[in-house]
C-alpha positions as CSV (number, residue, x, y, z in Angstrom):
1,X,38.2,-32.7,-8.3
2,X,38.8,-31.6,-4.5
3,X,38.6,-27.9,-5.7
4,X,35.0,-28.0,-7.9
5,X,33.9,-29.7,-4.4
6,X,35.2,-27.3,-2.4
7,X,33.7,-24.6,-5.1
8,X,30.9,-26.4,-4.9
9,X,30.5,-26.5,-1.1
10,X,31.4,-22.8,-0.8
11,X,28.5,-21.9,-3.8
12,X,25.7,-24.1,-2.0
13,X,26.7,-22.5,1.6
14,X,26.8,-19.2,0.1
15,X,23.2,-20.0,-1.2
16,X,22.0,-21.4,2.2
17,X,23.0,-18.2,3.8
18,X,21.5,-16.2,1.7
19,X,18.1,-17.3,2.1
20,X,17.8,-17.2,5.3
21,X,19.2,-14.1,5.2
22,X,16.8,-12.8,3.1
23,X,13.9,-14.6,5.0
24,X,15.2,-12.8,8.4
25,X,15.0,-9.6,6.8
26,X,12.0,-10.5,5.2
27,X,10.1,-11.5,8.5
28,X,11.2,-8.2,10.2
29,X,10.0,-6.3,7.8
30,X,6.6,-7.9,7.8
31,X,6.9,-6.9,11.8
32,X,7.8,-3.2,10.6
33,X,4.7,-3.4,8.3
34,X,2.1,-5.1,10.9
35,X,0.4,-2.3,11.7
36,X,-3.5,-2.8,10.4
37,X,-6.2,0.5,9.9
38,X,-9.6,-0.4,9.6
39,X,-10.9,2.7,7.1
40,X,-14.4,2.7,8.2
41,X,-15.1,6.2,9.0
42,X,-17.5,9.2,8.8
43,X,-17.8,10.6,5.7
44,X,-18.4,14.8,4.8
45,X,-19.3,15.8,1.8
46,X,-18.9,19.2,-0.1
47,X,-19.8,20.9,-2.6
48,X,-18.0,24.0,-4.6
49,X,-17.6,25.3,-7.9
50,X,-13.7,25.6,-7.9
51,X,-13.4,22.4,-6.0
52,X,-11.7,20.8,-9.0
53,X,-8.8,23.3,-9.2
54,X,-7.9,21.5,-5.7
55,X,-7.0,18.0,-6.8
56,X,-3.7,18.5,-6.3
57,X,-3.0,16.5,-2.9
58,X,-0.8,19.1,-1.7
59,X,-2.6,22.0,-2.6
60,X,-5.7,20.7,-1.0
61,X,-4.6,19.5,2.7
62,X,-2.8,23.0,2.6
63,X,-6.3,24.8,2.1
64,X,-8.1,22.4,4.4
65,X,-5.5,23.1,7.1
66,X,-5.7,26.5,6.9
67,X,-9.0,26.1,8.3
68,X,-10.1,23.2,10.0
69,X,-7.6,23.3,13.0
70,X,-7.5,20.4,15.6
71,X,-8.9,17.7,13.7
72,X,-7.6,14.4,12.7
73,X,-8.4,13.4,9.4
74,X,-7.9,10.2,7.6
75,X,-8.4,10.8,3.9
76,X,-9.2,13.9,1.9
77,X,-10.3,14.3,-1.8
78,X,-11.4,15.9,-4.8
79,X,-14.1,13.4,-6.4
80,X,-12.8,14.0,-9.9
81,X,-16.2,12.6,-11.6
82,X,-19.0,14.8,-9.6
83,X,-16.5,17.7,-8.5
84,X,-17.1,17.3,-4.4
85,X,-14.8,17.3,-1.8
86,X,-14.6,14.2,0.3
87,X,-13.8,14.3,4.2
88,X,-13.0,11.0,6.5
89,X,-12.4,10.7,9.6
90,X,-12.7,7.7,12.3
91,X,-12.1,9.9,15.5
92,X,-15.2,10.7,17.5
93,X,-14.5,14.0,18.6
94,X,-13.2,15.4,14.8
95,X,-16.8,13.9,13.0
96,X,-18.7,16.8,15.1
97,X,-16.0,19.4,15.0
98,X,-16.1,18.9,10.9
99,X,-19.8,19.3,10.2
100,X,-20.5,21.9,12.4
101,X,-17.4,23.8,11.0
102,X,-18.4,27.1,8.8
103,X,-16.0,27.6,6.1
104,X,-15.3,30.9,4.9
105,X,-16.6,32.4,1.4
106,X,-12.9,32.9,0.6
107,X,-12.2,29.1,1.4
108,X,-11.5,27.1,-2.0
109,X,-11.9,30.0,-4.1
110,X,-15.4,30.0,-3.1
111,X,-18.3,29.2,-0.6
112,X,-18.5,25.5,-0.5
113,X,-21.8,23.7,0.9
114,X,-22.2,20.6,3.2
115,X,-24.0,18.2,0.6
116,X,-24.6,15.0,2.9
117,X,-22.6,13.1,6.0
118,X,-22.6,9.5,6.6
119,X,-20.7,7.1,7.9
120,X,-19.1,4.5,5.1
121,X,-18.1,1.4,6.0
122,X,-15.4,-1.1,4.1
123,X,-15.6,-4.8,4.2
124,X,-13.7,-7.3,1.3
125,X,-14.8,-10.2,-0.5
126,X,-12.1,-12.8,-0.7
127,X,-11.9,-15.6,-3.2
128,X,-13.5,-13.7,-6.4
129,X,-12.2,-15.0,-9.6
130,X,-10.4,-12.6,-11.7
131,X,-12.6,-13.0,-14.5
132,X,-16.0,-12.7,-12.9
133,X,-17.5,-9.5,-13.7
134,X,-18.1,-7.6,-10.8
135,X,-21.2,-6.2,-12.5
136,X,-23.0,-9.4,-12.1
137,X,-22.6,-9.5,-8.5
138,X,-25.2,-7.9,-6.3
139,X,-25.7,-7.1,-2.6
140,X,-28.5,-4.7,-1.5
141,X,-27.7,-1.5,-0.2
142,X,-24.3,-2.3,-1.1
143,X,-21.4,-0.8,-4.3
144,X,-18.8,-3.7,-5.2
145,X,-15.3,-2.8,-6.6
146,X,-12.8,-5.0,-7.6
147,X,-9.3,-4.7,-6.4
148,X,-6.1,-4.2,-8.5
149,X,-2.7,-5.2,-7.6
150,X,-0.8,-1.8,-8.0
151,X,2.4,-3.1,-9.2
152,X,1.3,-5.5,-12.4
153,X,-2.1,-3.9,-12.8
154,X,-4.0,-7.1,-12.6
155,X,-7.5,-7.7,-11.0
156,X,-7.2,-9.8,-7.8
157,X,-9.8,-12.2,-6.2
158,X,-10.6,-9.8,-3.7
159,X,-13.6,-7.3,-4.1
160,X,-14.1,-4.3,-1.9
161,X,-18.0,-3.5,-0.7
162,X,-19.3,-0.2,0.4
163,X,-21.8,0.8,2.6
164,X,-24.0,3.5,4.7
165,X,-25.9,1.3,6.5
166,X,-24.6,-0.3,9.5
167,X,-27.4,-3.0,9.6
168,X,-26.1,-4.4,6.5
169,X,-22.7,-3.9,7.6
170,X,-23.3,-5.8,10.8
171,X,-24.9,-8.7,9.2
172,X,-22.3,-9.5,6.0
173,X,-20.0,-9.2,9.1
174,X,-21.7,-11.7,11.6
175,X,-22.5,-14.4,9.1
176,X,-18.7,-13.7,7.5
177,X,-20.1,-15.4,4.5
178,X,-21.9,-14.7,1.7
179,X,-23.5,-16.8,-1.5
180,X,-22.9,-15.7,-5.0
181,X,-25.3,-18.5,-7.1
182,X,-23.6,-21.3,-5.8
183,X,-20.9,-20.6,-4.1
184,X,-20.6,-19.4,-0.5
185,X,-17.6,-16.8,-0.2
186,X,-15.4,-15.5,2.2
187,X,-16.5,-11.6,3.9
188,X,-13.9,-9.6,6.4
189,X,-13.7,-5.9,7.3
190,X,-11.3,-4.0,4.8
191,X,-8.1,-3.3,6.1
192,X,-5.1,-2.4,4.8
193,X,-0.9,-2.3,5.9
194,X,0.2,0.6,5.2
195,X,3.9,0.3,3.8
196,X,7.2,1.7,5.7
197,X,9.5,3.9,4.1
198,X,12.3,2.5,3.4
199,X,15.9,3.6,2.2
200,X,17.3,2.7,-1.2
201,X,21.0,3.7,0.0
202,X,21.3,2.2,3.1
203,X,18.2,-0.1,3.1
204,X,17.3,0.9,6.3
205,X,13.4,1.7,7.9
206,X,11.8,5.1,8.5
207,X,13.2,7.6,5.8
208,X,14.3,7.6,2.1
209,X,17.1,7.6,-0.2
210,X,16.8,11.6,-0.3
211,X,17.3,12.1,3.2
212,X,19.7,9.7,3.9
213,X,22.8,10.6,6.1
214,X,25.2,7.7,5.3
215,X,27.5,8.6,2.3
216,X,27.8,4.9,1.4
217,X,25.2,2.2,0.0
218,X,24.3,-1.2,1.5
219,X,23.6,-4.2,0.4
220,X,20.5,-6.0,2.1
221,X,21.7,-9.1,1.3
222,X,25.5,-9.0,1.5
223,X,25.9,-5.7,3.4
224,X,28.3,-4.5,0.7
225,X,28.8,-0.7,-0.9
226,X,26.4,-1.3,-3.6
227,X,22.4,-1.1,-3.7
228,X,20.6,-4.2,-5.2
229,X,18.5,-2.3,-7.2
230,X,22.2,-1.8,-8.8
231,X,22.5,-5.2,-8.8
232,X,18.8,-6.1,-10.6
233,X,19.7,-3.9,-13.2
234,X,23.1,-5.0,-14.1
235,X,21.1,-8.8,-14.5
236,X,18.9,-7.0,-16.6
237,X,21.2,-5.3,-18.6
238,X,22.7,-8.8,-19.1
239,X,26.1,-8.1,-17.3
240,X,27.0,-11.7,-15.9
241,X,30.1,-12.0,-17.6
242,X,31.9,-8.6,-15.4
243,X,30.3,-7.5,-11.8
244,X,29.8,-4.2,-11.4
245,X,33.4,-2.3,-10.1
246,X,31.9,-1.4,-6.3
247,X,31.6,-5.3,-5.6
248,X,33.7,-7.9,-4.0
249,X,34.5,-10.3,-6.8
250,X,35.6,-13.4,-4.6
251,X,32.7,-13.1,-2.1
252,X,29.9,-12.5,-4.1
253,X,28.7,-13.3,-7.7
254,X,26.1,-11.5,-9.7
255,X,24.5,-15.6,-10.3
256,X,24.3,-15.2,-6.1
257,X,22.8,-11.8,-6.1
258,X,20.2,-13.0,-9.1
259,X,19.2,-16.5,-6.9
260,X,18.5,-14.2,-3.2
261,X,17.1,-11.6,-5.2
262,X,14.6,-14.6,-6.5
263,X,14.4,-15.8,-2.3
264,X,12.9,-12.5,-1.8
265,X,10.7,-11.8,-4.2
266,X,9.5,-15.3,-3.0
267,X,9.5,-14.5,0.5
268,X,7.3,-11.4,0.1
């Protein structure tokens, strides 16, 4: 009897720990991660016969930096439906630098044309059920798109508006609320956190796994030699019954690695 309650004791400790381990880590994270970019920005528009052959992201930043030299530039892409290449850029100084720029014939394969600039701006709707069709939803001189999670695939309640006129922009923006039939909903400039990089080996911030220096994995939630994406997979593969050979048997269970895995998936 006094041993289960000790095993007991130990178990329920070990689980206490662990969650607010995981919540620690969590919440520093989140502090790594609070950095917020508004994307409004001026938008430059070309267009190119051979434009198309640049989709690759690589390819084209290396042909646009062999040109267009002190210039910061947020975004750059090949429009895959009309075949244009898309600028855009928030810094004052770059917007002027970037239309006024000649570019070569030789530049894409070919002499490329300034086709229109304006400046876009982003807002989101908030609180859009999943299964309204975005379709039915109308705002003048506005283009509505709903948002997908990444991961899962599935629409959110959030809806992403598009602009080129500021007037619009500056009113959804000073009432912060808009009506849909009956319904008034929620309007904020889009934003958006841009992820850290973060190691699978060590699980440390700012590089990955194929850069790391240390020679031996860790543990984010026990510090020990073994990854938990290790550990997710061995509960996947259905391997309670024997932990993996790189863990410490008396200290920490697979059943214990399962429950903070849960804690953070929970947490974030």
């Amino acid at each position: 009897m006094i041993v289960l309650f000790s095993w007991a004791c130990e178990e329920h400790m070990f689980n206490f720990v662990a969650y607010f381990t995981t919540k620690i880590f969590m919440n520093q994270f989140e502090q790594w991660s609070r950095v917020r970019v508004d994307i409004s920005g001026y938008s430059t528009l070309y267009s190119g016969t051979n434009l198309l052959q640049y989709s690759d992201p690589i390819k084209l930043k290396q042909e646009i930096d062999k040109y267009l030299k002190d210039v910061t530039i947020e975004k750059a892409f090949i429009n895959r439906y009309t075949g244009q290449l898309c600028i855009i850029t928030g810094d004052e100084a770059s917007i002027s630098k970037i239309t006024n720029f000649k570019w070569p014939k030789k530049a894409f394969g070919s002499q490329i044309t300034l086709t229109t600039n304006k400046k876009i701006f982003y807002m989101a709707i908030h609180g859009i059920h999943a299964s309204t069709d975005v379709d039915s939803l109308k705002i003048e001189n506005c283009t509505l798109k709903r948002n997908f999670k990444k991961s899962t695939k599935q629409p959110t309640k959030t809806i992403q508006i598009t602009t080129d006129d500021e007037s619009t922009y500056s009113k959804l923006l000073k009432y912060g609320k808009y009506k849909f039939g009956y319904s008034s909903v929620r309007i904020t400039p889009w934003t958006f956190d841009p992820k850290p990089v973060q190691c699978h080996n060590c699980s440390k911030i700012g590089h990955t796994q194929m850069t790391c220096s240390d020679t031996k994995p860790s543990c984010p939630i026990c510090t020990g030699e073994h990854t938990l994406t290790t550990v997710y997979n061995n509960h996947q593969s259905q391997l309670t019954t024997k932990p993996s050979t790189n863990m410490e048997i008396d200290s920490h269970t697979p059943k214990q690695h399962q429950m903070a895995y849960q804690n953070i998936k929970t947490i974030s």
